[in-house]
C-alpha positions in Angstrom: 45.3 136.2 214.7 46.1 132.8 214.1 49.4 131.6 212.7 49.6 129.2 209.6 50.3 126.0 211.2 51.4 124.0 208.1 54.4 122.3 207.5 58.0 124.0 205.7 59.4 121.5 203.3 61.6 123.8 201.4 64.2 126.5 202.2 67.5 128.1 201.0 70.4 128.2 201.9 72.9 131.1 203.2 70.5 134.0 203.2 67.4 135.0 203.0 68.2 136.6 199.5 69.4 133.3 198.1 68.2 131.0 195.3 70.0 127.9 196.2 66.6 125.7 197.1 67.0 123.0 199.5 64.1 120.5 200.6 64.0 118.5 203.5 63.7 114.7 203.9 60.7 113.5 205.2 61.8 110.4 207.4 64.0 111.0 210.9 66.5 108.7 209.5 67.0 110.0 206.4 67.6 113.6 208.6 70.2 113.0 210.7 72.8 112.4 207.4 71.1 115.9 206.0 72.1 117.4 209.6 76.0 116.0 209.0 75.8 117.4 205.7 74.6 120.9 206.0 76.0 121.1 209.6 78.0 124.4 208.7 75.0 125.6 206.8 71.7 128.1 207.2 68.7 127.9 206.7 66.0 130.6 205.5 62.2 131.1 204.9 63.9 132.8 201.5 61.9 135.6 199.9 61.8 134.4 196.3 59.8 131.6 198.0 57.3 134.3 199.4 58.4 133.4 202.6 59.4 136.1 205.4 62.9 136.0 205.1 63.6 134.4 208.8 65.9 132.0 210.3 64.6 128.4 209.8 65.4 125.4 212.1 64.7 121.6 211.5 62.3 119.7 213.4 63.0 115.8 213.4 59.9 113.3 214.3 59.4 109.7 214.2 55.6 109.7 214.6 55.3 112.4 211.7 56.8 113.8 208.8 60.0 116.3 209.6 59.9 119.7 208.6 61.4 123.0 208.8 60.4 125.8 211.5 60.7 128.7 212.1 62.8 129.9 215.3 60.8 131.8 217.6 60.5 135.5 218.4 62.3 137.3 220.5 59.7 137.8 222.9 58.8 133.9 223.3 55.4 133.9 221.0 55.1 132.0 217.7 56.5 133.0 214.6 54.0 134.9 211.9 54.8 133.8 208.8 52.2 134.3 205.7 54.3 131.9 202.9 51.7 130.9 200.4 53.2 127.8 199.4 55.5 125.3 201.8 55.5 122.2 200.6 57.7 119.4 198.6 56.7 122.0 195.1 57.1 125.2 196.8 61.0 125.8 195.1 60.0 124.2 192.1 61.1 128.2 190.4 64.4 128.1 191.9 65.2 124.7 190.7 64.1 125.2 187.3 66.1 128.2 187.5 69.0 126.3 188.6 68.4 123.2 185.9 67.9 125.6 182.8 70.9 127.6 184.0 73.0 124.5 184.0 71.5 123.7 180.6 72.3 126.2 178.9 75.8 126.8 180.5 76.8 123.6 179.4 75.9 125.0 175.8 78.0 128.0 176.1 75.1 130.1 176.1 73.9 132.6 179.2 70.7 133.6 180.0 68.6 136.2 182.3 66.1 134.3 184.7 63.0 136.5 185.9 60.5 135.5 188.3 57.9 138.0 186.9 54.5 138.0 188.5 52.2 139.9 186.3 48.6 141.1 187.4 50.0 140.1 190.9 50.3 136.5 190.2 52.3 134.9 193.1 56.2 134.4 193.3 57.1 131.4 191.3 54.4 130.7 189.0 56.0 132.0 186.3 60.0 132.0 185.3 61.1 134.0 182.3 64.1 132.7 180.8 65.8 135.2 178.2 68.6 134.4 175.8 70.4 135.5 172.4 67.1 137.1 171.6 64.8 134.2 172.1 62.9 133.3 175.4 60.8 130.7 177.5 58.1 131.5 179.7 57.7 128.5 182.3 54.2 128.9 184.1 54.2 126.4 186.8 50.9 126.7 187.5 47.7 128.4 186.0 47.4 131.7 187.9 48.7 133.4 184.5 47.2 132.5 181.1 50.0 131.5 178.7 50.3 133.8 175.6 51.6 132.1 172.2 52.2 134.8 170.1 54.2 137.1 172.3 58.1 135.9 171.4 58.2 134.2 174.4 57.3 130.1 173.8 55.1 129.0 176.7 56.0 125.7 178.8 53.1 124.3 181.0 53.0 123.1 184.2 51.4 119.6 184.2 48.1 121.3 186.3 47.9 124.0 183.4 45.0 123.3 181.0 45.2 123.3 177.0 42.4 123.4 174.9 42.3 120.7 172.1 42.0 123.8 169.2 45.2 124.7 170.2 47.2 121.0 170.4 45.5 120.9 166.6 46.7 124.5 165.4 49.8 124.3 167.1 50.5 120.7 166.6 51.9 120.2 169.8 53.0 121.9 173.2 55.7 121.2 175.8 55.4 120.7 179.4 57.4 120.6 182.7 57.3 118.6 185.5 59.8 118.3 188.7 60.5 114.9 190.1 61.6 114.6 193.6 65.5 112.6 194.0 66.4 112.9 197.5 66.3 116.1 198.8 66.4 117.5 195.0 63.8 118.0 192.1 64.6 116.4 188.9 63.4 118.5 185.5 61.2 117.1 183.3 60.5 118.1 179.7 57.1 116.9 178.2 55.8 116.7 174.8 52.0 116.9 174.2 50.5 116.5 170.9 46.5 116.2 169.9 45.6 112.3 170.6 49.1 111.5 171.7 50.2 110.4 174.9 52.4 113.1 176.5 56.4 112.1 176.1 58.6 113.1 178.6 62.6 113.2 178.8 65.6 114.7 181.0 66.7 118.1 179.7 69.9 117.0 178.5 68.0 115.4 176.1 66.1 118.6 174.8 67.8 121.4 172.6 66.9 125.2 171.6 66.4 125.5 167.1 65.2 128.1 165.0 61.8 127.0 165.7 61.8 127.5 169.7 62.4 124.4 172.1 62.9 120.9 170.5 62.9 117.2 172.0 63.1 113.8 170.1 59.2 114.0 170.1 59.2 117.1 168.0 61.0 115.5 165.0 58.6 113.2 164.8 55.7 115.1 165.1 56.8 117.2 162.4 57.5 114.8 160.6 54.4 113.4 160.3 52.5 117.0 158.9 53.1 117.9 155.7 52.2 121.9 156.2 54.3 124.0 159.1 52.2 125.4 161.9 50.7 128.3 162.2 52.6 131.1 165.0 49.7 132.3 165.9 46.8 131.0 168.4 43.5 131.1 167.6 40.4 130.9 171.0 38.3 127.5 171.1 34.8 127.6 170.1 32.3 128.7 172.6 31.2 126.8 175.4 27.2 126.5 177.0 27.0 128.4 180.0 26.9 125.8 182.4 23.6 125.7 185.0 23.6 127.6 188.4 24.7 124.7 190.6 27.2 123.6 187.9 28.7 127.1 187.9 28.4 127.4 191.6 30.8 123.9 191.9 33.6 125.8 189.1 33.8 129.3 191.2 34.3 126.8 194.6 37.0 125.1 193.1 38.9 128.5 191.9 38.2 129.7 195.1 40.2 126.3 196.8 42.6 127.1 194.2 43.5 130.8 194.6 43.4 130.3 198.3 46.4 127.5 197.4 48.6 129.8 195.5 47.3 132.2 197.7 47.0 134.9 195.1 44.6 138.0 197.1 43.4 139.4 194.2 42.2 136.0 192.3 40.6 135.2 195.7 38.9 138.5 195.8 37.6 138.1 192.5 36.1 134.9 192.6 34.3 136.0 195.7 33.0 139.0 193.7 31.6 136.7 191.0 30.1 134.3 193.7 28.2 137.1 194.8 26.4 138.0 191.7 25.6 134.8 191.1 21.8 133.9 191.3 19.7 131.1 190.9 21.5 128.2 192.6 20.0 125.5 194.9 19.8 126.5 198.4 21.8 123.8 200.1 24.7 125.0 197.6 24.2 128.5 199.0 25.3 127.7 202.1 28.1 126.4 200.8 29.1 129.4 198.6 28.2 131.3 202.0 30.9 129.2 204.2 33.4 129.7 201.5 32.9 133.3 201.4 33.4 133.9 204.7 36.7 131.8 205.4 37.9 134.0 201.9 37.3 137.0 203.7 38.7 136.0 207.6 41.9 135.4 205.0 42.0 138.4 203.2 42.1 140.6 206.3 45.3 138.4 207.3 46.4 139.3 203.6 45.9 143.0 204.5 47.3 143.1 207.7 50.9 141.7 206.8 50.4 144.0 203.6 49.8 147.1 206.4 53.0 146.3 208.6 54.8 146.1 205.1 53.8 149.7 204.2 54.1 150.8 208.4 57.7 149.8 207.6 58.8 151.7 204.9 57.1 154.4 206.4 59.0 154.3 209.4 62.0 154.0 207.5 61.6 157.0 205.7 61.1 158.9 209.2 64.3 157.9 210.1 66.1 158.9 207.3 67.4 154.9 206.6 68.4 155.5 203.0 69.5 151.8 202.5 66.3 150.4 204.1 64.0 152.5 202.3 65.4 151.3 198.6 65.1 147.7 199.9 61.7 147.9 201.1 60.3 150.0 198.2 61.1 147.0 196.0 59.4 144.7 198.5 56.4 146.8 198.3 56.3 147.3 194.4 56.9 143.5 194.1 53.9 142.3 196.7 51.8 145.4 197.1 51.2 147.4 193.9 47.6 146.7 193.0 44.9 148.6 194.9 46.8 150.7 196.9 44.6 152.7 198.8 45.0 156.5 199.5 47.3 156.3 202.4 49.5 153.6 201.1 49.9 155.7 197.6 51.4 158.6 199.6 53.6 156.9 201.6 55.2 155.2 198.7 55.2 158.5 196.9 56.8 159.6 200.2 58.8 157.1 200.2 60.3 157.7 196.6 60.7 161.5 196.8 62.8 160.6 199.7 64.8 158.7 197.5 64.9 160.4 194.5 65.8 163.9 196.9 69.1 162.2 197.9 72.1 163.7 196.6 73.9 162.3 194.0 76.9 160.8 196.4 74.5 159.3 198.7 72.4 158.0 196.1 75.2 156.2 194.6 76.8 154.8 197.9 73.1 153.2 197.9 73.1 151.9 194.9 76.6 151.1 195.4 76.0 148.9 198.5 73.2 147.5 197.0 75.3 146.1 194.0 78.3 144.8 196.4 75.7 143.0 198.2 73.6 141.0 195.6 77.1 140.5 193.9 78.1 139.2 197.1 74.2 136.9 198.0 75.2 135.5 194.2 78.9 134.8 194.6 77.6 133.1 198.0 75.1 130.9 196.3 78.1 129.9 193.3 80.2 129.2 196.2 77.5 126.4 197.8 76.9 124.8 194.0 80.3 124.5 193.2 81.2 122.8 196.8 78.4 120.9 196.5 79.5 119.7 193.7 83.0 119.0 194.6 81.8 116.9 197.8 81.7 113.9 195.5 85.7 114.5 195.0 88.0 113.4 197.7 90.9 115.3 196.0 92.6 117.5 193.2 91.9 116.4 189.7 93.1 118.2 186.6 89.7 118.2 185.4 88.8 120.0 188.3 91.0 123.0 187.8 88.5 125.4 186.2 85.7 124.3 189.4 88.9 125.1 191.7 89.2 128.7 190.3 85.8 129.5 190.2 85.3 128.6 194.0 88.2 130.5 195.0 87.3 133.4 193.0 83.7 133.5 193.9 85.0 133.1 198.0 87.0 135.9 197.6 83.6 138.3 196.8 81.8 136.3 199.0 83.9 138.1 201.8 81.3 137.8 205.1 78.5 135.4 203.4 80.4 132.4 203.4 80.1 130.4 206.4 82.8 128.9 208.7 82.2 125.6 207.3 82.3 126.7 203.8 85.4 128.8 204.9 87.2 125.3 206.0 86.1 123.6 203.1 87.2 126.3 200.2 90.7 127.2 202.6 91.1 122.9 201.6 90.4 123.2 198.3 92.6 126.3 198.0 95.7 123.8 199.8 94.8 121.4 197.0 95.1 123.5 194.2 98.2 125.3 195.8 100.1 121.8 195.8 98.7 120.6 192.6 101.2 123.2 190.9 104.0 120.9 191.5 102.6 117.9 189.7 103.0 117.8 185.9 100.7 119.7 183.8 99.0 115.7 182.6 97.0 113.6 184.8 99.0 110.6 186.3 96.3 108.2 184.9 97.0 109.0 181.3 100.3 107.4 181.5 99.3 104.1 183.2 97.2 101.3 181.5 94.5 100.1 184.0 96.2 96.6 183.3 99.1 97.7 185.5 97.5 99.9 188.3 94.8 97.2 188.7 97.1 94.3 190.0 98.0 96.9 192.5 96.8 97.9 196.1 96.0 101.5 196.7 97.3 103.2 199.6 94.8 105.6 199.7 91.8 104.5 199.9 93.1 100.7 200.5 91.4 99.2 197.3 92.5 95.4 197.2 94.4 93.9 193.9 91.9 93.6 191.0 89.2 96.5 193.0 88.6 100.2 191.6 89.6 102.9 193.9 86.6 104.6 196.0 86.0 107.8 197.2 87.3 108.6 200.6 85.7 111.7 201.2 82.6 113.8 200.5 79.4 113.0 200.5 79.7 110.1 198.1 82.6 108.3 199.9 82.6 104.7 199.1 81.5 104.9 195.5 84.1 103.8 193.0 86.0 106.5 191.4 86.2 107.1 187.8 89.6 107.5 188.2 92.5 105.7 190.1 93.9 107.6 192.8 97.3 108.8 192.0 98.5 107.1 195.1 98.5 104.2 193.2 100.0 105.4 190.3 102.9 107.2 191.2 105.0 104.0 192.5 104.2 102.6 189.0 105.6 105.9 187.2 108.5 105.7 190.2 109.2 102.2 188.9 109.5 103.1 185.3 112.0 106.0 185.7 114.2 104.0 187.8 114.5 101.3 185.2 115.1 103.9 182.1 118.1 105.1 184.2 119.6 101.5 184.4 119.5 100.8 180.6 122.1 102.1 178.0 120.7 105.9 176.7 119.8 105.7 173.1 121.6 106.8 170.1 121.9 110.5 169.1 121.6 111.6 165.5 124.9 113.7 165.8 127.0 110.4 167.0 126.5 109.4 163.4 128.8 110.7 160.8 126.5 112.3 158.0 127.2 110.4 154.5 125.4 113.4 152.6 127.6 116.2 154.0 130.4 114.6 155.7 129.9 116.0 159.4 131.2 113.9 161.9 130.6 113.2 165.8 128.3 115.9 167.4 128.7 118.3 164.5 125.4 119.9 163.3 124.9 119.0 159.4 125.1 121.8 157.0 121.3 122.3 156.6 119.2 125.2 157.9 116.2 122.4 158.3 118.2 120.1 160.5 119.9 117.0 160.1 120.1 115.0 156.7 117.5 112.2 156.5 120.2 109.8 155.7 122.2 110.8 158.7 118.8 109.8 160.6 118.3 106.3 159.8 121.8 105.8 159.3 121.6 106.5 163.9 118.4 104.4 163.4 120.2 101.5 162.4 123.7 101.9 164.5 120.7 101.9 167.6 118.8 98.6 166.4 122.1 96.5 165.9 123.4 97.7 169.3 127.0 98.8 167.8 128.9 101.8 168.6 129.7 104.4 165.6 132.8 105.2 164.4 134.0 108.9 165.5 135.5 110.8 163.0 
């Protein structure tokens, strides 16, 4: 059987359990900075990307576009992979996970994120974001119908069709759209009302109200009705049944498009309803013909990785791998649970009496181990964010304490999942903190106008007289830093100390004799608030003339 010969675009990083997406650049120049960059780093055919869970390499070329690969097996042949989606949009679910995450965290609000596939849908059409009793169902693409009246508030994919009755009875719907920036994808939130152009703006720019999600288009949308929508949908009117040929050319293209999201049992439905169709020309017969067969030389492939899924957990359960057959069970009631046959029903039910027969001890050491890993796959894909994020900082800032803590924290549960480079660069993070205790609890560039620091050089990252300071290290190096480094502060707050210890020390309020209650030099007034106000200004004034008090 022949192996899918397209090209990987997207991975993850760390593990194959990880959602941390990654896509790779396209031109051979543009690669060799992603190598230095992720030079410490893995990469993964990860399975929330439907891929197999293997090690991937990168391929550079000058005559093509560079991709990922996978590395070979063991015994020299090529790699079988059956990934339904690999291109630029294939971790379009991860990094919406990753964006609304953000989002929200930045609102002090947390949320659940499920990739839920239901009636078999593939992995990644839909994301389910639940928070503080409210929710957002995100359906990338059309292989599940959105639902309005369900609690959840659908957000469409720019490929998913609405009808106009429903832009008019719901006044307007949002959409989503990822934009590539670098090796990233950028959210998008969209605004579509009945004849008006679809807005779109950044999702800082978005908020969550009473009414489900808002952006500045809804305001004025609303503002132009005078009545509030109704919550519930209501279907279009009905359509003609279109001719033969006509509804020959609309089961093709479902057919192209289940075949692209590579859903088996959208494909195998369409193929059923090309079958009892009648009456079409016969030139387009031979075209429904072709199309069938290719569908079916497919869906064997489909069935064949779905029988060495099923061949696996049965093995497992022969040899008694407790830990292997909980892993694979969820594989196969994720990928495999419509149409089981027979066979496949008992060896799942074989499968979980296994598991539900194991004493309560073993169970839990199961479960156990379980938890202590995905604790530690998460804690491993914090870790990459937060250095990622820190790459743009050349050193310790005190606005970077909190980011500091986290990484070292998540590290710690990390244990075995962070690699060597991410070791190095968390053990100099951790060296940073460590000798940031000893500087004072106020950044240095609070007590220095720019004014002063600017007519300076800096040491540190040799910034001439009049220049900003620029990062030194990280992957922005070279851009200027919002900050001064405090390597060219520190002289300047140096400077100032020195000088205060040359001049004469100010006057003290007890050096003054008190005219209220009569207490002389350094004698506390007889007052449980503190010193007489008169005693005050009467210090005041001893310290703008320059003269010495009398002592008394």
């Amino acid at each position: 059987m022949q192996g899918d010969r397209r090209q990987i675009q997207t991975a993850v990083l760390g593990s194959a359990d990880s959602d941390d997406p990654l896509m790779l650049p396209l031109e051979a120049i543009e690669l060799d900075a992603f190598r230095h960059l992720h030079e410490s780093d893995t990469f993964w055919c990860g399975l929330l990307l439907g891929g197999c869970g293997g090690r991937l390499t990168t391929k550079l070329y000058t005559d093509r576009a560079c991709h990922f690969a996978h590395h070979p097996d063991p015994d020299g042949l090529p790699h079988e992979c059956r990934r339904r989606s690999r291109g630029v949009a294939s971790a379009d679910h991860l990094y919406v996970k990753s964006a609304a995450a953000a989002w929200l965290r930045g609102r002090g609000e947390q949320a659940r994120f499920d990739f839920t596939r239901p009636g078999g849908a593939p992995v990644g059409s839909v994301v389910d974001i639940q928070f503080q009793g409210r929710g957002l169902r995100v359906h990338l693409d059309g292989a599940v119908a959105p639902v309005w009246d369900d609690g959840s508030e659908p957000v469409l994919g720019v490929s998913v069709p609405v009808d106009r009755d429903t832009l008019i009875e719901r006044w307007y719907v949002h959409r989503i759209r990822l934009d590539s920036e670098g090796t990233a994808r950028r959210v998008k939130i969209g605004t579509e009302a009945f004849a008006r152009p679809t807005e779109w703006f950044d999702l800082g720019q978005c908020a969550m109200m009473e009414r489900g999600l808002s952006t500045p288009a809804v305001e004025r949308i609303i503002q132009s009705h005078r009545t509030p929508p109704p919550s519930r949908w209501s279907p279009g009117k009905a359509k003609k049944v279109p001719a033969p040929d006509a509804r020959a050319q609309g089961l093709l293209r479902q057919l192209v498009y289940a075949r692209r999201i590579e859903s088996v049992v959208m494909v195998a439905q369409v193929c059923g309803e090309i079958a009892d169709l009648t009456g079409v020309s016969p030139e387009m017969q031979v075209q429904l013909e072709a199309a069938v067969r290719n569908a079916r030389v497919w869906l064997e492939g489909q069935a064949e990785v779905r029988r060495k899924l099923f061949a696996r957990l049965e093995e497992a359960v022969a040899e008694r791998r407790a830990g292997r057959v909980r892993r694979l069970l969820i594989r196969v009631n994720a990928a495999a649970s419509h149409d089981r046959t027979e066979a496949e029903g008992a060896i799942v039910a074989r499968a979980s009496d296994y598991f539900d027969a194991l004493d309560c001890d073993t169970r839990q050491a199961v479960e156990a181990e379980a938890a202590t890993e995905r604790a530690a796959a998460e804690a491993a894909g914090r870790v990459r964010t937060l250095l990622k994020g820190l790459r743009r900082h050349d050193a310790y800032a005190h606005e970077l304490r909190d980011q500091v803590k986290e990484l070292l924290q998540a590290a710690t549960l990390a244990g075995d999942h962070v690699t060597a480079g991410q070791a190095r660069d968390v053990a100099l993070w951790k060296e940073r903190f460590a000798s940031s205790r000893s500087l004072p609890p106020y950044p240095l560039y609070s007590r220095v106008a720019r004014r002063y620091w600017i007519a300076r050089s800096c040491p540190r990252c040799h910034a001439e007289q009049g220049k900003d300071c620029v990062l030194v290290e990280g992957t922005d190096a070279g851009k200027i830093r919002k900050h001064p480094h405090d390597e060219r502060l520190q002289p300047i707050l140096d400077e100032r100390k020195a000088k205060q210890k040359q001049t004469p020390r100010a006057w003290r309020v007890y050096e003054v004799t008190c005219p209220d209650c009569g207490k002389g030099y350094n004698s506390p007034c007889q007052s449980p608030a503190g010193p007489h106000r008169s005693r005050v200004e009467l210090a005041k004034e001893y310290s703008r003339l320059g003269k010495l008090p009398p002592k008394r």
